[in-house]
N, C-alpha and C positions, 0 to 999 in steps of 0.2 A: 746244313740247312740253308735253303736261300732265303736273303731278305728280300722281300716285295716289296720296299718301301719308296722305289721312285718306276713309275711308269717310263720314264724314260732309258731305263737304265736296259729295259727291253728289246729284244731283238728278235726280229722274227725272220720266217721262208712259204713259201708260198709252194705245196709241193704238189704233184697227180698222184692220181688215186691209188694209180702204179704203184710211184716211189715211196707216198704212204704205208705201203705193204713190207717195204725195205728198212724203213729206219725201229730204231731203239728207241721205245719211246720212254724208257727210263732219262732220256739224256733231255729231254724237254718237258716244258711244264704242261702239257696237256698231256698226261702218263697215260692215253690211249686214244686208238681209233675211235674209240666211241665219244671221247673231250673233247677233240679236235674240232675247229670250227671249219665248218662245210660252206660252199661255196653254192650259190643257190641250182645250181643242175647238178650238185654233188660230185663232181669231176675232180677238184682239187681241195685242199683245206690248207689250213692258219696254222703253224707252231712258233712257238716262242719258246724262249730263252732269254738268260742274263749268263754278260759273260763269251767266252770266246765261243766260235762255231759249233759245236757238237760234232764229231767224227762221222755218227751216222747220217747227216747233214752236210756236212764237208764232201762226203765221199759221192753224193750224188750229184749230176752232171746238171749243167743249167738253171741249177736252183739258185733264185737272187735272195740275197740277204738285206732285212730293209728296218728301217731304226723306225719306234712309234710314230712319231709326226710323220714320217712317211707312206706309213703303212693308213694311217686316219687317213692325211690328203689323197689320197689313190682310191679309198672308198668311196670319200666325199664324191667323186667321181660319177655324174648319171651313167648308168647303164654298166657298173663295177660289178661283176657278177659275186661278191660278199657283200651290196649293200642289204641280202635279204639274205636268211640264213637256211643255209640247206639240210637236208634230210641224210642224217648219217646210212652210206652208204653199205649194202652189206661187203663182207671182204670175201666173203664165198664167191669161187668161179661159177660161170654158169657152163651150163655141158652144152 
């Protein structure tokens, strides 16, 4: 079981919708597509973790790893496409 007890101890990745489709989301705490936090045009979303990388995370190519204070200052950010929260994306392809 993980403790939640220091926001800091959080680590998060910033991944596309794509790579959203790739990972295990048993290995992070938003246990699905649908918890994930969307990015306001739904293109990419928010996972966290505590603790070392997650493998399905790891294994994905250009995804930045970024600790809370950095992840806050980055929104703080005008024009941060997660300062407004987006619309879970379907994960169905379109024909």
């Amino acid at each position: 079981m993980i403790n939640w007890t220091k926001l800091t101890d959080l680590k998060y990745a910033e991944i596309s919708k794509a790579n959203a489709k790739l990972i295990n989301w048993s290995q992070v705490y938003q246990n699905s597509w649908d918890t994930a936090i969307w990015n306001d045009d739904s293109t990419a979303c928010i996972v966290s973790w505590i603790g070392d990388t997650p493998a399905t995370i790891a294994a994905l190519k250009g995804v930045k790893t970024r600790s809370h204070k950095n992840l806050c200052d980055e929104i703080k950010v005008p024009g941060n496409k997660f300062r407004t929260k987006g619309v879970v994306p379907s994960k169905k392809k379109k024909k």
